[in-house]
C-alpha positions in Angstrom: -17.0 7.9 18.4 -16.5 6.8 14.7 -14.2 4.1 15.7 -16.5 1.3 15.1 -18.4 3.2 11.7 -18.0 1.4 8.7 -16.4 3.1 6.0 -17.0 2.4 2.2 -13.7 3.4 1.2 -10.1 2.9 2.3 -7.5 5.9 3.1 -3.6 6.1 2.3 -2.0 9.0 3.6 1.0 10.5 2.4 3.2 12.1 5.0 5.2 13.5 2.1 3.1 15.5 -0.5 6.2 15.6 -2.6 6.1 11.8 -3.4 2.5 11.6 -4.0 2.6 12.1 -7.8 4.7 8.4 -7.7 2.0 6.1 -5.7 -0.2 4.7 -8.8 -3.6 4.7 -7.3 -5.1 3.4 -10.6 -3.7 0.4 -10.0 -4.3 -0.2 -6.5 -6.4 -4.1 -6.8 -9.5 -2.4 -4.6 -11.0 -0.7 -7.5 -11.3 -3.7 -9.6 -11.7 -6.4 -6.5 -14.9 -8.8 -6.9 -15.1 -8.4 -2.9 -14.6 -5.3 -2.5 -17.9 -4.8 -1.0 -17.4 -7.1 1.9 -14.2 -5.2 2.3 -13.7 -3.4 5.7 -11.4 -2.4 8.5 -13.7 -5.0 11.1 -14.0 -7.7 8.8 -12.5 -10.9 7.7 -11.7 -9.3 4.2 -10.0 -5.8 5.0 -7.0 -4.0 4.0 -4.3 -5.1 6.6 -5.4 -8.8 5.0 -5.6 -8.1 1.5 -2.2 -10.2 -0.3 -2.5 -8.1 -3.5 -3.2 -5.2 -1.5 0.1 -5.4 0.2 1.8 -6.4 -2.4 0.2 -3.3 -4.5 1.4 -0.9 -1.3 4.8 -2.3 -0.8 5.8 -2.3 -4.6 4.2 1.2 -4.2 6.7 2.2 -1.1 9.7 0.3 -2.7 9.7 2.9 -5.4 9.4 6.0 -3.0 12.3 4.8 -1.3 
């Protein structure tokens, strides 16, 4: 099972291929992050607790809509 494998980098999908030319990975916060590396789906810091990665995502999904 790869449930519980520790990935070293995070995944958006994009359900609509169409739209992915206006989600502006460059400046998603992971990439400069000074945690990143303790960064991950199990830990304390992860994505789904990340402020300025929401905030990053849903300015991101505002403009989509």
């Amino acid at each position: 099972s790869i449930e519980n494998e520790r990935y070293d980098k995070q995944e958006l999908r994009i359900t609509r291929p169409e739209e992915s030319e206006w989600i502006d990975l460059t400046a998603q916060p992971c990439l400069t992050c000074p945690i990143a590396n303790e960064c991950g789906i199990d830990n304390p810091v992860s994505p789904s607790t990340c402020a300025e990665f929401n905030t990053w995502l849903g300015e991101e999904i505002e403009l989509l809509d």
